[in-house]
C-alpha positions as CSV (number, residue, x, y, z in Angstrom):
1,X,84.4,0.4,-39.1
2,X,83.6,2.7,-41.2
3,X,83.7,5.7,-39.0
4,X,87.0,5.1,-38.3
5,X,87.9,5.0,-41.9
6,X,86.2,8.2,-42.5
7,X,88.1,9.9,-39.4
8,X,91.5,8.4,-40.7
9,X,90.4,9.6,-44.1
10,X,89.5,13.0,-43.4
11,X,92.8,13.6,-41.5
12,X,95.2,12.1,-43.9
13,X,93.9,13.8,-47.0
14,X,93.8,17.2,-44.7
15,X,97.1,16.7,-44.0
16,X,98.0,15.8,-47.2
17,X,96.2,18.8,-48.6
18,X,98.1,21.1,-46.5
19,X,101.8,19.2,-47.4
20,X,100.9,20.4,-50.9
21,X,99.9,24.1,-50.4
22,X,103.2,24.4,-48.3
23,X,105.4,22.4,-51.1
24,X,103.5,25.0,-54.1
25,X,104.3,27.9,-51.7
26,X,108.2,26.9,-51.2
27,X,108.1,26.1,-55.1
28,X,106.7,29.4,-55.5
29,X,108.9,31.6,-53.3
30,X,112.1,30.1,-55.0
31,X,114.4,32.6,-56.3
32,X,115.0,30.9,-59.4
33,X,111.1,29.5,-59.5
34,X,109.7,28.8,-63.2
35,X,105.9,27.7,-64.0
36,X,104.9,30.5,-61.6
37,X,101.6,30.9,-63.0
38,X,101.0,26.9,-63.1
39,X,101.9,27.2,-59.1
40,X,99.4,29.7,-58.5
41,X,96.9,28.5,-60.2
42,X,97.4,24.6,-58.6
43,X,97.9,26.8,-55.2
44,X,94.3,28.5,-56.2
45,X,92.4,24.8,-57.2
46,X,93.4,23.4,-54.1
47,X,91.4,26.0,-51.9
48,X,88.6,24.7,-52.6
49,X,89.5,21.1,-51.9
50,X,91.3,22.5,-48.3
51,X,87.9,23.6,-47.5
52,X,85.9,20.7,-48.3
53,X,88.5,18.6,-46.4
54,X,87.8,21.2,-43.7
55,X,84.3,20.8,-43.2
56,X,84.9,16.8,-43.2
57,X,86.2,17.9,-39.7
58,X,83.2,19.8,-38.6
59,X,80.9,16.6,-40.2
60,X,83.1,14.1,-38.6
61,X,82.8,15.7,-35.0
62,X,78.8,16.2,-36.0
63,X,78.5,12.4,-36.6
64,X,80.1,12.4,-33.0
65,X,77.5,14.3,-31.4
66,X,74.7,11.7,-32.5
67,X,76.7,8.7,-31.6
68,X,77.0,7.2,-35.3
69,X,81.0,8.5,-35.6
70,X,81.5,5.4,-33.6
71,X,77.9,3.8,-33.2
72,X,77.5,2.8,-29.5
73,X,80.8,3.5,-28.2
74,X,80.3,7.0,-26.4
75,X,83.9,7.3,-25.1
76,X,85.2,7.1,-28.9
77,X,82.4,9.5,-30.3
78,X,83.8,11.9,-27.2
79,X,87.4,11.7,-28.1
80,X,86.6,11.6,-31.8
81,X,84.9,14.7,-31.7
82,X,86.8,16.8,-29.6
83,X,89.9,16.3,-31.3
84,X,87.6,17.1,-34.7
85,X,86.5,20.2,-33.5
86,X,89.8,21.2,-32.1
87,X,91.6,21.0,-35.5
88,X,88.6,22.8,-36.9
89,X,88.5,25.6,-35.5
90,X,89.4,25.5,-31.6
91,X,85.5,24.2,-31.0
92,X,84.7,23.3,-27.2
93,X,82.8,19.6,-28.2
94,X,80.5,20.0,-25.2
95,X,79.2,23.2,-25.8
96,X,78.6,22.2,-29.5
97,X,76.8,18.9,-28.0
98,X,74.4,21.2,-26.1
99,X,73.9,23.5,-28.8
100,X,73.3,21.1,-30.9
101,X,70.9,19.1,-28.5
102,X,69.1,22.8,-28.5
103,X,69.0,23.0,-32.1
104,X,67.1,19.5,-32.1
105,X,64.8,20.0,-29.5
106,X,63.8,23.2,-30.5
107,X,64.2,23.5,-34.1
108,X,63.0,26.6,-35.5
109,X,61.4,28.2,-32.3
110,X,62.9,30.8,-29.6
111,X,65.1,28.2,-27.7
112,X,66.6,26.5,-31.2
113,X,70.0,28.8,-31.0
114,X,70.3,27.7,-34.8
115,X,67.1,29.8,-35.5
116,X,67.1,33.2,-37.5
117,X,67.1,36.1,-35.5
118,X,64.5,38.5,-35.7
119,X,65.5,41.6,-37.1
120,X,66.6,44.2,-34.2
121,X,66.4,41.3,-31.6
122,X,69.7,41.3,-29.7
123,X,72.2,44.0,-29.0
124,X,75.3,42.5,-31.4
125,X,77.2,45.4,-33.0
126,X,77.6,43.1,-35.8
127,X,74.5,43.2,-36.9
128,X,75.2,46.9,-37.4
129,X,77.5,46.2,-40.0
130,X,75.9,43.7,-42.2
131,X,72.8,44.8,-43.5
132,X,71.0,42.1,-45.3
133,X,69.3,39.6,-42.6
134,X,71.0,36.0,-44.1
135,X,74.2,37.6,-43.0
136,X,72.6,38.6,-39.7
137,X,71.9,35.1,-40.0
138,X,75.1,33.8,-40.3
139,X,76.7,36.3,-38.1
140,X,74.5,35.1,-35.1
141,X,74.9,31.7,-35.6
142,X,79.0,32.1,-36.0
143,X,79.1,34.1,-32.8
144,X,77.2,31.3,-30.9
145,X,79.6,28.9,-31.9
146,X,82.7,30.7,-31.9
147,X,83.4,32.2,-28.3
148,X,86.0,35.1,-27.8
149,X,88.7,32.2,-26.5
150,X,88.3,30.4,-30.1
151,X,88.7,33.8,-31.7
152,X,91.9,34.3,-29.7
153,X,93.1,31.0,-30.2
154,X,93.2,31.1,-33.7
155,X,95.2,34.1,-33.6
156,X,97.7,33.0,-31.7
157,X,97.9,29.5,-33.5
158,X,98.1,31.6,-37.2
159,X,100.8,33.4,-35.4
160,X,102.7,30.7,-34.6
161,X,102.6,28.9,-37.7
162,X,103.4,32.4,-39.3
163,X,106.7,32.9,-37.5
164,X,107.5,29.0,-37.4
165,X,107.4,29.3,-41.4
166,X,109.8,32.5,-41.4
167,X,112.0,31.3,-39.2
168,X,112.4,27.4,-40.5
169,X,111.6,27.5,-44.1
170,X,112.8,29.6,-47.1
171,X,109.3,31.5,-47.2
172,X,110.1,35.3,-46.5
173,X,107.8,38.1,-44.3
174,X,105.0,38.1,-47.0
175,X,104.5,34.2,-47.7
176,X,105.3,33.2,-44.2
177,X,101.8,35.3,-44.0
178,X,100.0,34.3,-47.1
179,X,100.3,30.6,-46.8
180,X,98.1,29.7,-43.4
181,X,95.9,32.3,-44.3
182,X,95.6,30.7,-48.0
183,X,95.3,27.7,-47.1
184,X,94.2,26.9,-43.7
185,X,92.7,30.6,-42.6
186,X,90.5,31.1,-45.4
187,X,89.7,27.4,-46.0
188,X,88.3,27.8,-42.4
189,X,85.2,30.3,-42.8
190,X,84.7,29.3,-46.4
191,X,83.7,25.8,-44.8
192,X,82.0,27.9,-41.8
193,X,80.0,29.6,-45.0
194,X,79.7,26.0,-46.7
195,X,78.1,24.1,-43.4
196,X,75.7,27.6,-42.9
197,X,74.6,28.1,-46.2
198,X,73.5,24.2,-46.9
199,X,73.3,23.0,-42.9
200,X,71.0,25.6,-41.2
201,X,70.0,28.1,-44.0
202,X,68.8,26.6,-46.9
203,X,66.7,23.7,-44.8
204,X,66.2,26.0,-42.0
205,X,64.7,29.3,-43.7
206,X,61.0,28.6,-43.7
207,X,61.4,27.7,-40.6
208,X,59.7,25.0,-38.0
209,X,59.6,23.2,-42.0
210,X,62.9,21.6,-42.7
211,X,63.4,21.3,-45.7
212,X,66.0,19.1,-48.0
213,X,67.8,20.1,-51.2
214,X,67.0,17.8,-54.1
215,X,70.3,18.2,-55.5
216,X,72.1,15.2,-57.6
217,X,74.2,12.8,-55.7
218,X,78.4,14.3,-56.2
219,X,76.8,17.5,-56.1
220,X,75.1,16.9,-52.5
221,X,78.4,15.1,-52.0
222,X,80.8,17.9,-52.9
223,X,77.9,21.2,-51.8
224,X,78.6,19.7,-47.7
225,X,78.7,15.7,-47.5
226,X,75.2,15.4,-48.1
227,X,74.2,17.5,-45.2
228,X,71.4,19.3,-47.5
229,X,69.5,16.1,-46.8
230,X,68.4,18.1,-43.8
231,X,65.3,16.1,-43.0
232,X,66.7,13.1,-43.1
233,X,68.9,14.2,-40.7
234,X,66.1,16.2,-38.2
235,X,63.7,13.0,-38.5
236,X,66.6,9.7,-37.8
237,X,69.4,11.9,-36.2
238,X,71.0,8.8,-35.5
239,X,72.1,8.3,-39.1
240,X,75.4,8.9,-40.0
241,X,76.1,11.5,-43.3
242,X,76.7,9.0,-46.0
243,X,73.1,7.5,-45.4
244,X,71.1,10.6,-45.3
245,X,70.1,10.2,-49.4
246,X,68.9,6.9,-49.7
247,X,66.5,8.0,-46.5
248,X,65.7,10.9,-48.3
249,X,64.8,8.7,-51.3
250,X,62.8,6.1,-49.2
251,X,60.9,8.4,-47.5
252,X,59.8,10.7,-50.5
253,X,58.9,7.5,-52.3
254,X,56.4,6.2,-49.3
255,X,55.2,9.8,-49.1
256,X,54.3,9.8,-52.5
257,X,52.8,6.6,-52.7
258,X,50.7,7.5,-49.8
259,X,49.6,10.3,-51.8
260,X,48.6,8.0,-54.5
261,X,46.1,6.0,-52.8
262,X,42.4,7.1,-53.0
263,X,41.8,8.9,-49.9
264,X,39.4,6.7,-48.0
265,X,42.0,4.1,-48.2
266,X,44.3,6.6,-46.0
267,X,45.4,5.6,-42.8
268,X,45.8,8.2,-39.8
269,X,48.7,8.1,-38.9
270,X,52.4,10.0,-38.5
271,X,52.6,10.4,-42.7
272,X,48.9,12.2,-42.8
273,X,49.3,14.9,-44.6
274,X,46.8,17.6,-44.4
């Protein structure tokens, strides 16, 4: 099954990824360490590919939501998900299945808890801080997600993995610090920035029209596993991420050869266009 082979996938190259920004870091804390600035700068190209890895979680558990993780096996999409979420970020995966259910039902109106705020709506003393509205944007839709017990949880679990670092591994104060927050802290809201940015605000911001980035194939890939094919998505939720561009594709190509045909020989119909 192929959603199995992307869970097992996802979770073996994270951990993977994570066994090589902890070997670098031992490498690099070595008294006697040489190559320092080849370590930092392999330590510094596999950020990027932590946080990718990352968001496979959060796409993963998404999959799970719609039922296509594990295609008509519920209890599996359930367990599946969860356990994605957990290791994302602490995520409770029924509250994300009713916001997300929200999101669907009510895309880009008043109940859609995805939609951008107004500015001035709502009393969140973030909003006081940030003053350009995209990242009143993302603020709201981070603080809808992540609750004060995720916040706290991922506290305590950096603090743990802090100490457990000092205490069992040659790492001192400083790196016992550095290394998490490298390479499993920061990887965190860069993917958080990653699934925002291409997920909800580039589709979402002329909102009720979603929209879907025509961006070449690895770079859809690589931007957020070809979640920019946003309306693809919003119009067969059912479909899992790798088959969002080829319905992009199809339905573009039907639109446009609907748009071809002389206009008397136009059908009414759901493609009308008007």
């Amino acid at each position: 099954m192929i959603g199995a082979g992307f869970l097992i996938l996802v979770l073996g190259l994270g951990a993977l990824s994570l066994a090589l920004a902890l070997w670098l870091w031992l490498r690099l804390e070595a008294p006697a360490s040489g190559h320092r600035p080849l370590l930092i700068a392999a330590l510094l190209l596999l950020l990027p590919l932590r946080a990718w890895l990352h968001t496979g979680l959060f796409i993963g558990a998404h999959d799970a939501m719609h039922g296509s993780l594990f295609p008509l096996q519920r209890h599996w999409n359930r367990m599946a998900g969860s356990l994605l979420l957990l290791l994302y970020a602490g995520l409770p995966y029924r509250r994300c299945c009713r916001l997300h259910r929200r999101h669907h039902r009510h895309c880009g109106q008043a109940g859609d808890p995805d939609h951008w705020p107004e500015p001035g709506a709502g009393r969140s003393p973030v909003k006081c801080l940030v003053p350009f509205r995209s990242l009143h944007w993302y603020a709201s839709f981070m603080g809808r997600y992540l609750g004060r017990a995720q916040l706290i949880g991922i506290a305590l679990f950096y603090g743990a993995v802090a100490a457990v670092l000092w205490h069992w591994t040659p790492l001192g104060p400083v790196g016992s610090l550095l290394a998490p927050l490298s390479h499993w802290l920061l990887p965190l809201v860069l993917s958080s920035a990653q699934l925002f940015v291409v997920g909800t605000y580039l589709p979402h911001r002329r909102s009720p029209v979603v929209a879907s980035l025509n961006w070449p194939g690895w770079l859809s890939l690589l931007a957020c596993y070809h979640f920019g094919h946003h309306r693809a998505h919003h119009e067969q939720p059912w479909l899992p991420w790798y088959a969002l561009p080829a319905t992009d594709r199809s339905t573009a190509i039907n639109n446009e050869m609907f748009l071809a045909l002389p206009t008397r020989s136009r059908l009414p119909g759901p493609l009308s266009i008007k």
